[in-house]
N, C-alpha and C positions, 0 to 999 in steps of 0.2 A: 504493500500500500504506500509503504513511505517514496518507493522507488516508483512507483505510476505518480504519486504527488509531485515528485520533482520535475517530471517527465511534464507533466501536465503543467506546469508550471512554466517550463522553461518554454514551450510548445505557445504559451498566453505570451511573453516576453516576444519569441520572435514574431507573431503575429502583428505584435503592437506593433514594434519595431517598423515591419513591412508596413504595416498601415499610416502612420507617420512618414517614410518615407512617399508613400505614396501621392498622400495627401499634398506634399511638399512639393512633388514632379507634374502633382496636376494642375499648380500653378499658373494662370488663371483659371478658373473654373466657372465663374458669373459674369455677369455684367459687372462694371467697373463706372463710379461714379465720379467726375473730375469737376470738381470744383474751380471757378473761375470768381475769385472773392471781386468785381466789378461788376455793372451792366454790359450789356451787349453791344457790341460794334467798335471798341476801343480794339487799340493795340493787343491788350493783353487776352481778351477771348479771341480775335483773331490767331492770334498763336496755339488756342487752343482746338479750333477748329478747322488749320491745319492739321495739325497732329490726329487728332478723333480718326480719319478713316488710314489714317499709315498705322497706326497701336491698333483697331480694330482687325484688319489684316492680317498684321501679323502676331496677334496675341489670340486670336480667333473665336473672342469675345464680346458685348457689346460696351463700346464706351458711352456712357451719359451723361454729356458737358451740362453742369445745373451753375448757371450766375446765382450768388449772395453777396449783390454790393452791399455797400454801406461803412460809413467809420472810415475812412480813407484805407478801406481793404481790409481790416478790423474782423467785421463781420462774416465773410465766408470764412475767413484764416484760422481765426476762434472754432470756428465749426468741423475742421477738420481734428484742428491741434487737441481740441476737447470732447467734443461729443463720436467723431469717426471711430468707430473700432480699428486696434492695431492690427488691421488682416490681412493688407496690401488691397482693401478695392475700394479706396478713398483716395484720390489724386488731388493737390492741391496745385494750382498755377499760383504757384509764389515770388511776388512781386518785393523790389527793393523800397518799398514803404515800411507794410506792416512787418518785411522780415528784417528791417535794420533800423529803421527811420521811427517809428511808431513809439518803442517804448521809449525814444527820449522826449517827443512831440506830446504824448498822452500824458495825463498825470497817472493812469493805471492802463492795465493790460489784463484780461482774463486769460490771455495764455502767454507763455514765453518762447519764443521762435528758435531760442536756443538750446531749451530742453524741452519743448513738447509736441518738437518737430524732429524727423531726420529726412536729410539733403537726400536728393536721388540725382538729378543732375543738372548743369546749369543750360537753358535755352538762349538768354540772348544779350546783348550788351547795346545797346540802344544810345547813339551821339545825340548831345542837343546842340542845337544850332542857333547860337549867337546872333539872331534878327531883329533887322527894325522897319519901319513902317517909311516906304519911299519918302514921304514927307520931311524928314530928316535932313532929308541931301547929303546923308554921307554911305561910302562903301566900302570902307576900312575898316578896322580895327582901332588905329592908331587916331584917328578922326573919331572915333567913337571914343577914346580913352580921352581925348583934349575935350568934348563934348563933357563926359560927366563927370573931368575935373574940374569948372568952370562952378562959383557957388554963386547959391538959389536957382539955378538951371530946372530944376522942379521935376527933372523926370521922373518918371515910374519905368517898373518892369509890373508886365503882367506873369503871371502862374497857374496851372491846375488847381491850387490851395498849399495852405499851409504846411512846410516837412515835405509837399513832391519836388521830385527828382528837379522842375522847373524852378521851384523858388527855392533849395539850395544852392542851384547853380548862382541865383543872382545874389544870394548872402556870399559865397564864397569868392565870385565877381568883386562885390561891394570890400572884403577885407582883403583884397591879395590887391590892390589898387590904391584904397581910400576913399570908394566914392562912395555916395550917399543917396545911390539909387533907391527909389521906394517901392518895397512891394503891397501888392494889388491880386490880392489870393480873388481865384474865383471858385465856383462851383463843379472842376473839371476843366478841361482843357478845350472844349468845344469852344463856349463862351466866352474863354478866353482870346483863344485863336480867332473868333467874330471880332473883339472890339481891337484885337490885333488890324486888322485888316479892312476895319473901320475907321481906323484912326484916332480914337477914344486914346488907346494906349500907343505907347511911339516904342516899346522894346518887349523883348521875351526871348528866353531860352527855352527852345520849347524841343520835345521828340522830334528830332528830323523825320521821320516817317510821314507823320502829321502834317507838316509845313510843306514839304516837296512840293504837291502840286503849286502853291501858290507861291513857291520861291521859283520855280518854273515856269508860271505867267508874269513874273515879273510884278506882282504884289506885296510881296516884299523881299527885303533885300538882305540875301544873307552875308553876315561880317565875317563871321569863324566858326567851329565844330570844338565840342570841349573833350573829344575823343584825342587818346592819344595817339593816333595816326587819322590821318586825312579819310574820311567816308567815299568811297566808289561812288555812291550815290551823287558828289558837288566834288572834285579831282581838283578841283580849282579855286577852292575857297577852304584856307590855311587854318592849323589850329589854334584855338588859341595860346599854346607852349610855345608855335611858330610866331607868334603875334609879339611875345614880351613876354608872357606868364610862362613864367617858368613852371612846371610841373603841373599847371593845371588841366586836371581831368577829371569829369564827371560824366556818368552811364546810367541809365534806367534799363536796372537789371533785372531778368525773369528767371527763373525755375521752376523745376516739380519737387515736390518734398511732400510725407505722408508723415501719420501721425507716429509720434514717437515709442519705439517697443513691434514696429512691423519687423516681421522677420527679414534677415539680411538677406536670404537667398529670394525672396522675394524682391526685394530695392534692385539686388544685383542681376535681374532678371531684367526689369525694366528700363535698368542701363543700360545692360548690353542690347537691349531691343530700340531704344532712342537712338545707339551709338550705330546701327544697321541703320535706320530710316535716316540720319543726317549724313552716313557715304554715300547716300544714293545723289546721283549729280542732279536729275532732275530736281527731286525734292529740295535742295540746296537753294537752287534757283527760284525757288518760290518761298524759301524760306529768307533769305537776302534779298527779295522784293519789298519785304516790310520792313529795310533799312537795319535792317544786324546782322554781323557777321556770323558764321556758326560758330559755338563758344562751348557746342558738345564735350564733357570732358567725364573724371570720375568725381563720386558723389563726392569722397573726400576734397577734391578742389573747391567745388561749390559750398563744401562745410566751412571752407576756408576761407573763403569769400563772404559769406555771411559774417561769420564772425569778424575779419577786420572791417568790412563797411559799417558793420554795428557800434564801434572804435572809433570810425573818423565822422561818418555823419550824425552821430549822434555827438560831438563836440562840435558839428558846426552848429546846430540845432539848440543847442545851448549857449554858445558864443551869440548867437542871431534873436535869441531872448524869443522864438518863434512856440507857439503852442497851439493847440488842436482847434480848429473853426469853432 
């Protein structure tokens, strides 16, 4: 009897065993829910709806991109970080707001991006581009720096809001200079880019993706890219490192990242499945139409990336005395 017990015993053990791994290999197995923490029709669910039928494809499950804006990306971000089960079929498009930017702009946070999140891989690296409203008369740089060193000049820069990617650039502008550009947070970057191009407002750093067409009808006029290399997309309009700023660079950065405690062979599935769909040359070329370079890498860089932007933009966001709309 003792020897059938063991027998029996050992026989439940390998079983588990098989079935655990199983479980592991059938990796996806449902539909898979990706969260896009903005509304619809931005940059960042564009990326997402890219992706949806290349991960469908090749994971040969259903993806279902669900928008939860609100809170400057707050709200979907929260929803993964906290309420998502850790089981890999909760996809979060993680944006360099709420994943770097936020808890210094917020007075609280109901999740932490640093621990109750883990990185899967980084999507995109996105220039803003140094414009101003033809009215100006200027198409320098250097004509833009004697412009708003000149005092009571009264300009403004417009932005998405408060802590985006857009009004850091203009705080960081403002201290590596000494000018006294004012910002002029809006509700998003639509509105903004309206009174952009209205004439209302006479400057912004805004997403080059965004701006192209109308820096392309000659609507406005762009001075420089805060990328540190020159954008494909303008070959011909210099950075601002090339301008006189020395070292300056800023990016509106994306990712995927799932709630923290997902299993690793899970993450490491989805990488290597992102890192198939961005060699494809096609796909590339449709991915770099919406202004980023591929930036595809291991979760580990993107982990790293998070955490120094989390370092430097949140000391500029505290230098700029800037806080949540």
């Amino acid at each position: 009897m003792h020897r059938r017990h063991l027998l029996s015993a050992a026989a439940l053990a390998l079983l588990a065993a098989s079935g655990a791994a199983q479980a592991q290999e059938a990796y996806p197995s449902k539909p898979i829910r990706f969260i896009v923490p903005y509304p619809p029709g931005g940059p960042t669910d564009l990326m997402a709806r890219l992706l949806q039928p290349e991960l469908q494809q090749r994971l040969g499950v259903t993806i279902v991109i669900e928008n939860r804006g609100g809170a400057g990306g707050n709200v979907g971000t929260a929803e993964v970080a906290r309420q998502a089960p850790a089981d890999g079929y909760t996809l979060l498009l993680a944006a360099s707001g709420p994943m770097a930017v936020n808890q210094s702009l917020f007075k609280s946070l109901s999740y932490s991006p640093l621990t109750d999140l883990v990185p899967v891989i980084q999507l995109s690296s996105f220039p803003l581009v140094l414009e101003v409203h033809p009215s100006l008369g200027i198409k320098t740089v250097k004509e833009f720096l004697a412009l708003t060193g000149k005092p009571g000049e009264g300009l403004s820069f417009a932005s998405a809001g408060s802590g985006t990617p857009q009004h850091l650039a203009g705080e960081i502008y403002n201290k590596a200079v000494g000018a006294k550009l004012s910002h002029i947070p809006y509700r998003g970057a639509g509105p903004a880019l309206n009174d952009l191009l209205g004439g209302q407002v006479k400057v912004m750093f805004d997403v080059l993706g965004s701006s192209l067409p109308h820096i392309n009808s000659g609507k406005l006029v762009p001075l420089a890219v805060t990328s540190a290399q020159r954008s494909p997309a303008l070959p011909n309009v210099p950075t601002l490192a090339e301008s006189g700023l020395a070292n300056f660079e800023v990016t509106a950065w994306h990712g995927i990242a799932m709630r923290a405690g997902t299993p690793a062979a899970h993450v490491q599935k989805l990488n290597s499945t992102l890192l198939a769909i961005f060699k494809e040359p096609a796909f590339r070329k449709k991915w770099e139409q919406l202004g980023t370079p591929v930036v595809a890498g291991s979760a580990e860089s993107f982990g790293q990336l998070i955490r120094t932007e989390s370092v430097r933009l949140g000391r500029v966001v505290r230098e700029s005395g800037a806080t949540a709309d």
